[in-house]
C-alpha positions in Angstrom: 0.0 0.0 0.0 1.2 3.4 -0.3 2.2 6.0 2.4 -0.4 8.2 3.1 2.3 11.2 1.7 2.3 9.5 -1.9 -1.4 8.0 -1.6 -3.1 8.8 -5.1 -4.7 12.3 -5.4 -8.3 12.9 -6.2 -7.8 12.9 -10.3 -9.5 16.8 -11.2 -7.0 17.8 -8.1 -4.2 16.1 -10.2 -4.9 17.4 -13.2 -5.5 20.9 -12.4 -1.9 20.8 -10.7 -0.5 19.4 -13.5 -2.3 21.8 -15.7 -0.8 24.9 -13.5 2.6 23.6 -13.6 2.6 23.0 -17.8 1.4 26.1 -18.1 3.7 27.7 -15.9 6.4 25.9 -17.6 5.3 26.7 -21.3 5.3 30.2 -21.3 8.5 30.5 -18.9 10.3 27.9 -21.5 8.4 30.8 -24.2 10.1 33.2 -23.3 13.7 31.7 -23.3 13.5 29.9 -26.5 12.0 32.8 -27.9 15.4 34.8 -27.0 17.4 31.9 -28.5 15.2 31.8 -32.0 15.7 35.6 -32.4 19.4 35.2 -31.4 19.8 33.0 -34.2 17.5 34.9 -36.8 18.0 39.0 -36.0 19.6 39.6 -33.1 23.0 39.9 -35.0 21.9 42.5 -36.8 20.0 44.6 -34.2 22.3 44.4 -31.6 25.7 43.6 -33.5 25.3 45.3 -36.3 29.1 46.0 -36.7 30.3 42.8 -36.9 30.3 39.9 -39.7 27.9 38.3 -39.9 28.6 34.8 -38.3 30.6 37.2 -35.7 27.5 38.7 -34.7 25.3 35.6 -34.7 28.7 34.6 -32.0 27.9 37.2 -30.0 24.4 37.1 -30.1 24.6 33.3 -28.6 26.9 34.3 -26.4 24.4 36.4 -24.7 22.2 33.4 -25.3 24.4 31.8 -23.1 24.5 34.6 -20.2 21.5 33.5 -19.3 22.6 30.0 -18.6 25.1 31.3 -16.5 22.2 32.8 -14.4 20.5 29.8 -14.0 22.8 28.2 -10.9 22.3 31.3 -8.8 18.8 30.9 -9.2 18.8 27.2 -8.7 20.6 27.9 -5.2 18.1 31.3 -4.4 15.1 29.6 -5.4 16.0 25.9 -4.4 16.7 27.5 -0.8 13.8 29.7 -0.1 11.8 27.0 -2.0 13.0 24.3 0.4 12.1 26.5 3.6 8.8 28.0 2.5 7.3 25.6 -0.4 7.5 25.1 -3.4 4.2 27.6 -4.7 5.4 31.0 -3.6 8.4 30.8 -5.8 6.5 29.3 -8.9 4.7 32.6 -8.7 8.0 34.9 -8.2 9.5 33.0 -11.0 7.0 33.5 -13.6 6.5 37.0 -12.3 10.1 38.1 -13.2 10.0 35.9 -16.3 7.6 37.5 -18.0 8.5 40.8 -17.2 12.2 40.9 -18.5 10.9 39.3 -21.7 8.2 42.1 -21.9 10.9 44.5 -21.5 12.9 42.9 -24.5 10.4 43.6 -26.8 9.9 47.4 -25.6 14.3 47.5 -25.7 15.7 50.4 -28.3 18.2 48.5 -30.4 22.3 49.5 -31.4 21.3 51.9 -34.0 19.0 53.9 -31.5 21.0 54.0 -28.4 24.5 52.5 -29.3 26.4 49.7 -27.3 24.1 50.5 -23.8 21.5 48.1 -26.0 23.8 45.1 -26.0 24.3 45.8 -22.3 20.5 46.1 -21.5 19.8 43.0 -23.5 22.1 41.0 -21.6 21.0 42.4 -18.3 17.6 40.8 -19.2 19.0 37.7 -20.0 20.2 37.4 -16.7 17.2 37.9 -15.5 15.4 35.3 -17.4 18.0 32.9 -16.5 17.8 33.4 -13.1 13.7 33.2 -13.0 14.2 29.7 -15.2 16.8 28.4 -13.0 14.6 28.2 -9.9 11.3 27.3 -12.2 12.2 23.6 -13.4 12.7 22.1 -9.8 9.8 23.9 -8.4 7.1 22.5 -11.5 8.3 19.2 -11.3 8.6 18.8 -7.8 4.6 20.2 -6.9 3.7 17.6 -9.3 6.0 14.5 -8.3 5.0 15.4 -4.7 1.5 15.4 -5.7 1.2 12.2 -7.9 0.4 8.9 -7.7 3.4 7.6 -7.2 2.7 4.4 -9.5 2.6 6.3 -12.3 4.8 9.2 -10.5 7.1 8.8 -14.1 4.1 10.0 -16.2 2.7 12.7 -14.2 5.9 14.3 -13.9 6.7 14.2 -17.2 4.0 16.9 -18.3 5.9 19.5 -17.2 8.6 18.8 -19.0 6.5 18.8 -22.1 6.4 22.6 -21.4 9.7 23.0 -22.9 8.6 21.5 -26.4 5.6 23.5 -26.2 7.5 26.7 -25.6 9.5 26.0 -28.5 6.4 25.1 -30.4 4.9 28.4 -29.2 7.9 30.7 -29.6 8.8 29.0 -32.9 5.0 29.1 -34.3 5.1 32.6 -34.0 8.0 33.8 -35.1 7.3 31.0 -38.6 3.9 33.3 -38.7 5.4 36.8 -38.5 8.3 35.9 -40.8 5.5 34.3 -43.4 3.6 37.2 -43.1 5.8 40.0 -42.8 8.9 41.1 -45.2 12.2 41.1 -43.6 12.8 44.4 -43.3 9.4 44.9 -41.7 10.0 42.0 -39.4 13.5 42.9 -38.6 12.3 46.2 -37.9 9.3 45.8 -35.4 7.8 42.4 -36.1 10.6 40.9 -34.0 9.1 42.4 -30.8 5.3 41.3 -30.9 6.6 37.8 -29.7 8.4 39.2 -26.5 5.3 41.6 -26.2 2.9 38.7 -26.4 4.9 37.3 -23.0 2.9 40.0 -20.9 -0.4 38.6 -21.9 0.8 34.7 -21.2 2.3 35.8 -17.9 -1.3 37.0 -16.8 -3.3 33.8 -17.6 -0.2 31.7 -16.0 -0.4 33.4 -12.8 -4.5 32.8 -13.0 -4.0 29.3 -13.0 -1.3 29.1 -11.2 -2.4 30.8 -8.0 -5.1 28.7 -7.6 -3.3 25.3 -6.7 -2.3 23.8 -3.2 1.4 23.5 -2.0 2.6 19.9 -1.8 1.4 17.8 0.9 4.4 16.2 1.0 6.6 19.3 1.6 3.9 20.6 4.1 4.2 17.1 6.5 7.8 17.5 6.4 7.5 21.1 7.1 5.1 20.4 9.8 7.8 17.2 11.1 10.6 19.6 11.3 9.0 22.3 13.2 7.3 20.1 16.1 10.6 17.7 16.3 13.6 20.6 15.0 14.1 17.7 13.1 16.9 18.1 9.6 17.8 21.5 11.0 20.6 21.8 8.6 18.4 21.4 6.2 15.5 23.5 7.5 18.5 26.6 8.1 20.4 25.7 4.6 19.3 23.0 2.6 22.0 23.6 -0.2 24.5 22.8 2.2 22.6 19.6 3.1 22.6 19.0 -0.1 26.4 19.2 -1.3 26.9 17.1 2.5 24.6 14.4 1.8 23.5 14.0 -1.8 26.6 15.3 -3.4 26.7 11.8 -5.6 23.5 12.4 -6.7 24.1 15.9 -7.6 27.1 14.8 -9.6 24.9 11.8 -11.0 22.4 14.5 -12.3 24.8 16.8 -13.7 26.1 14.2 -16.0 22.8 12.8 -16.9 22.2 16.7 -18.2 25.4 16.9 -20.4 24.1 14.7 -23.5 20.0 16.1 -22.6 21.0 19.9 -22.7 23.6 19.9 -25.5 21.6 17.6 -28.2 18.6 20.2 -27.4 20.1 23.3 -28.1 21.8 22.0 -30.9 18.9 20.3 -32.6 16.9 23.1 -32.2 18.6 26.9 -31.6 22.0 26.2 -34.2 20.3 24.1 -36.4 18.5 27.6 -37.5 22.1 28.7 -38.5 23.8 25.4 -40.3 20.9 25.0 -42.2 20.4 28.2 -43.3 24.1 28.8 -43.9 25.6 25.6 -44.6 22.7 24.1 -46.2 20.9 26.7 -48.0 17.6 26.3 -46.5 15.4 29.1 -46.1 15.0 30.7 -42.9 11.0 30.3 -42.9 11.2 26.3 -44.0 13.8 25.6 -40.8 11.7 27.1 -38.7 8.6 25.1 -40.0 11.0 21.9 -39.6 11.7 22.9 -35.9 7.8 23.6 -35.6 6.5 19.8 -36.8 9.4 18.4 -35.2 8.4 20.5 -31.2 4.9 19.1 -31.7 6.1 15.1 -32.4 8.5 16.0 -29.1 5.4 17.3 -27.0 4.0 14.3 -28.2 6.4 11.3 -27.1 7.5 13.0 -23.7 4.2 11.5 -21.9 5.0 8.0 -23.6 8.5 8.1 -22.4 7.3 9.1 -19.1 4.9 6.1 -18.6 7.4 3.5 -19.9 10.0 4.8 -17.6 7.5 3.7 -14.8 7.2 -0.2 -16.4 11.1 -0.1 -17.1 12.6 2.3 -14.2 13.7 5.8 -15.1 17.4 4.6 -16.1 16.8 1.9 -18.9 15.0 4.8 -20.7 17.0 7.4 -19.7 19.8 5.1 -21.4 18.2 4.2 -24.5 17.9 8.4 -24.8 21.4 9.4 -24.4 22.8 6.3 -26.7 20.3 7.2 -29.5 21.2 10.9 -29.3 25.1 9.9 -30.3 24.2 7.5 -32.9 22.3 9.7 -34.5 24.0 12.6 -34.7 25.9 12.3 -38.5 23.1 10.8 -39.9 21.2 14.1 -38.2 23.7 16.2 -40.2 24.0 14.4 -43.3 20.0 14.7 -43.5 20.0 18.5 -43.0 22.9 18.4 -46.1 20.3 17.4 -48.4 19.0 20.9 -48.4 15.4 19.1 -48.6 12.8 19.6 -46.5 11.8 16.2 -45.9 15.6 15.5 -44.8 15.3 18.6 -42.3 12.3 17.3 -40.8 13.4 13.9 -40.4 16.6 14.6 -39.1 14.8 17.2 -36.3 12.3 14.8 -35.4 13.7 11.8 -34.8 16.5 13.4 -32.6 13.5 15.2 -30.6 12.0 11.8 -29.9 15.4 10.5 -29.0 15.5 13.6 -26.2 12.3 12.8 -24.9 13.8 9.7 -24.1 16.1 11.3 -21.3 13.6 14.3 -21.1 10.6 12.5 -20.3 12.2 10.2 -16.9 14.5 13.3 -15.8 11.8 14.6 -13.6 11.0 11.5 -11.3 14.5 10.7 -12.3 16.0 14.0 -10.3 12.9 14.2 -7.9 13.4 10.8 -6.3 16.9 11.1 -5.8 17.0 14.0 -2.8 14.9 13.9 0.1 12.2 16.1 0.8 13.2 18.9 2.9 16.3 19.7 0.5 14.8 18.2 -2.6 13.8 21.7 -4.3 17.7 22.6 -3.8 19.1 18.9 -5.0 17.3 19.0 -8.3 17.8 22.5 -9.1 21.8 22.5 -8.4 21.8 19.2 -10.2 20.0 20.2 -13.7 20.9 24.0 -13.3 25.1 24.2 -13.0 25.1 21.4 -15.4 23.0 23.7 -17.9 26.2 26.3 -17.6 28.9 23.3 -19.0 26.2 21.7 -21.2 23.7 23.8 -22.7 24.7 27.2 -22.7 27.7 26.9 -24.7 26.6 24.4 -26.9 25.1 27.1 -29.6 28.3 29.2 -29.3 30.2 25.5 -29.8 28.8 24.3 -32.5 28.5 27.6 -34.1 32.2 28.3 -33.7 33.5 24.9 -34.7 31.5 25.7 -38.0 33.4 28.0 -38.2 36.8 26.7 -37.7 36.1 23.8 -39.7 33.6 24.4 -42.0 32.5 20.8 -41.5 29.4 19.4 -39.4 31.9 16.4 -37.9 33.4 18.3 -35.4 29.9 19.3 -34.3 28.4 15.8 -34.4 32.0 14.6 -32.3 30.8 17.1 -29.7 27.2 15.9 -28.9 28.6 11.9 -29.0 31.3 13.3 -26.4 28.4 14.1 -24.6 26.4 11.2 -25.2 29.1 9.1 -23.7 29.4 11.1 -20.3 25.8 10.4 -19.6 25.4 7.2 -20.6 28.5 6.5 -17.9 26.4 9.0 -15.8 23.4 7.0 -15.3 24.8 3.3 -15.7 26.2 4.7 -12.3 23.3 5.8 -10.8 21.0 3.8 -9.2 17.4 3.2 -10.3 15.0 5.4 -7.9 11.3 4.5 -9.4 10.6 2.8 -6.3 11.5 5.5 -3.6 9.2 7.0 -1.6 9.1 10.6 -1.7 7.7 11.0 1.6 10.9 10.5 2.8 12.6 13.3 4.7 15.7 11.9 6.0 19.2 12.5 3.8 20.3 9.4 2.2 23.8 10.1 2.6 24.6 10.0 -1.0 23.1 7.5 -2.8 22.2 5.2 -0.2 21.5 5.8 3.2 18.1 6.1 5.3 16.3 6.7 2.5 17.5 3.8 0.8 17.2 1.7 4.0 13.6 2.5 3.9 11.0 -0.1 2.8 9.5 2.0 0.2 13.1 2.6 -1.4 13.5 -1.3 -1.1 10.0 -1.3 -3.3 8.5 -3.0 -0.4 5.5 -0.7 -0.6 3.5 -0.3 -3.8 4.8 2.8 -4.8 
């Protein structure tokens, strides 16, 4: 039987938390894949303008990546505050400040009004995004894992991860509309910002729903444990530190099992907007209308990947991801060479589906591996400072090697380097479907009290 902490929720309560946190996630994941699609299409030339043009689209990632490097600081600020007062309150904050540096991007004078202070500005609001997005993941996945019935804990979860896919699908659908619709000097001249003005409308109907969900109960009993018995008091005073003292294997287990997830991502879908309208010759409207199909197929598969991962355990699949992303990355390229449409979509789509393979598991995957009073911290240090190795650079990378080389194979070497530090990454780890999240004592790494317990033994039906 299960605990009474993981015991099934009624099913309209279920949904409408999972319905909070997918909305919540889509328009925060919006609003930062909107940044990264107009980094690869005009930020170059509004913000760069001086520079050649594969210079500028450089430097336009490379504020792409600044707000990666935000995302750690506010995994640690929001995993801390998240850990100590729940995990709603800073859902709301996030989205809050999310939404209103995007706004401000579309309302931000460009180079040839205001000089270099609009490069500055812009990456000023990056950080600010990245920051908001860094304490947002662990916060969405965690209400819902905590929420869940925890026999299909591998499913539920995964819906919020589908708001990354449906961001993209969002940011990408329309930007392919205004670019369809508009010329390109009309679009490079004010269409860019309806997109980022849009965000202000989103952020609205996000908070609506949002606002109107309960905190875990799972974080409220171990709130509730920890103030009548002072129990975990490092982890009720700082639960990063309890983290790093005794989950650091896990946090080191996650970070790798990010490397190959975050770097295939970015560079199927943010550089593939520059090799194959550079490299390739493809029109700027038809890879944005490959990236398009090929978000909707991801949204898609990252349910199914989520419920097998509950049959099979969150590593098998996780595994099956990561391998599939190397293999397939020079047949990805070779696809995209074609110059054909049908190659472009094929080659997008089936690495999305190979993603969602680690995508999908990642959030029980990450959530079952911390115990509860420091879990908001574990996962967010765990998937956030891996983000600033993995996926912020990998645009910049990629973009660079091309380059350098001129070639796609040093590109397609990268992502299988990857591939191969998180498929060593998880054959480490051990599987965690079985764990009761109720749990509130450290493990002491990967084993420990937690472990010891019958639910992480699988003696309860969890």
């Amino acid at each position: 039987m299960s605990s009474p902490a993981t015991a099934p929720p009624a099913p309209n309560k279920l949904k409408r938390i999972v319905a909070a946190s997918l909305i919540g996630t889509t328009i925060e994941w919006y609003d930062f894949f909107l940044y990264g699609s107009a980094a690869a299409l005009v930020f170059n030339k509004l913000f760069f303008p001086d520079s050649d043009p594969l210079v500028g689209t450089l430097l336009s990632f490379l504020t792409y990546a600044v707000g990666f490097a935000a995302r750690p600081i506010g995994a640690l600020v929001f995993g801390h505050y998240g850990d100590r007062l729940g995990r709603k309150k800073l859902l709301v904050l996030s989205l809050l400040m999310m939404g209103g540096a995007t706004f401000a991007i579309g309302l931000l004078p460009t180079h040839a009004t205001i000089g270099s202070a609009a490069p500055v500005l812009l990456t000023v609001l990056r950080l600010v995004q990245g920051f908001a997005l860094g304490g947002e993941w662990g916060g969405a996945v965690l209400l819902v894992s905590e929420h869940g019935d925890a026999r299909r804990r591998g499913f539920w979860a995964s819906w919020p991860q589908t708001g990354a896919p449906a961001g993209q699908l969002l940011a990408t659908g329309v930007l392919s509309l205004l670019t369809a619709v508009l010329s390109d000097s009309a679009f490079g001249s004010w269409g860019w910002r309806i997109p980022f003005l849009l965000s202000g409308v989103l952020v609205i109907v996000g908070l609506w729903i949002r606002l109107s969900v309960d905190e875990s109960p799972v974080f409220q009993q171990a709130l509730e444990r920890a103030e009548t018995r002072k129990a975990d008091a490092d982890a009720e005073r700082m639960p990063v530190v309890a983290v790093l003292r005794h989950h650091w294997r896990d946090v080191l287990v996650a970070m790798g099992a990010r490397m190959a997830e975050n770097i295939s991502y970015y560079v199927i879908t943010a550089f593939i907007l520059v090799y194959a309208t550079t490299s390739a010759d493809v029109s700027k409207q038809t890879a944005l209308n490959a990236v398009l199909i090929a978000s909707a197929v991801h949204f898609a598969v990252i349910p199914a990947w989520g419920a097998l991962s509950d049959r099979l355990g969150r590593r098998p699949v996780y595994l099956i991801g990561a391998a599939g992303v190397g293999l397939w990355m020079f047949p990805f390229f070779a696809l995209i060479g074609t110059g054909g449409f049908a190659g472009l979509l094929l080659a997008v789509t089936v690495g999305l589906v190979l993603h969602g393979a680690m995508y999908a598991p990642q959030a029980a995957f990450f959530s079952e591996m911390f115990a509860t009073r420091m879990r908001y911290s574990g996962a967010s240090i765990g998937a956030q400072f891996a983000s600033v190795a993995a996926g912020a650079p990998a645009p910049l990378i990629a973009t660079a090697l091309l380059a350098d080389y001129g070639s796609s194979t040093p590109i397609a070497l990268y992502v299988i380097a990857a591939s191969l530090l998180t498929v060593v990454a998880v054959a480490m780890a051990k599987e965690t479907r079985h764990r009761d999240l109720a749990d509130v004592a450290p493990s002491g790494g990967t084993r420990g009290k937690a472990d010891a317990s019958p639910a992480a033994r699988g003696a309860h039906t969890v």
